[in-house]
C-alpha angles and dihedrals in degrees: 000000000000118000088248083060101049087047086049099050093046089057102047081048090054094051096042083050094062094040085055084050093043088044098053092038092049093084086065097050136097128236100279094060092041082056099053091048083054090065102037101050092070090060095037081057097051090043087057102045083049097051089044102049079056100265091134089076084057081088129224105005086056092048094046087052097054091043085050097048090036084061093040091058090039100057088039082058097047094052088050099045084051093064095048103116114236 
């Protein structure tokens, strides 16, 4: 495996780690960041059927949509994880 697709695979990994964590907080969120999901989880679909089907190996634009999507999810999370009550 080349260096580009290890890269590639740990962050696909990255950003399938945080959709398991989103998936399992949303029950906790409010509209707005159900909302939000709503809107995510298409693209985080395509992008897996895409990595899977081998596209990661298709080089940088891959990788800049997975890096895009993986901080869209991140900073979903983070707003989510900031209205849990304590």
């Amino acid at each position: 495996m080349t260096e580009e697709a290890k890269t590639d695979t740990a962050t696909w990994d990255d950003v399938r780690r945080v959709r398991d964590q989103l998936m399992l907080e949303l029950h906790l969120a409010g509209m707005e960041g159900r909302e939000q999901w709503d809107k995510l989880q298409p693209k985080l679909l395509e992008l897996e059927k895409s990595f899977e089907a081998g596209a990661h190996k298709a080089g940088s634009a891959m990788a800049a949509e997975v890096s895009a999507l993986g901080a869209a999810l991140k900073k979903l999370l983070g707003e989510i994880s900031s209205k849990k009550p304590s």
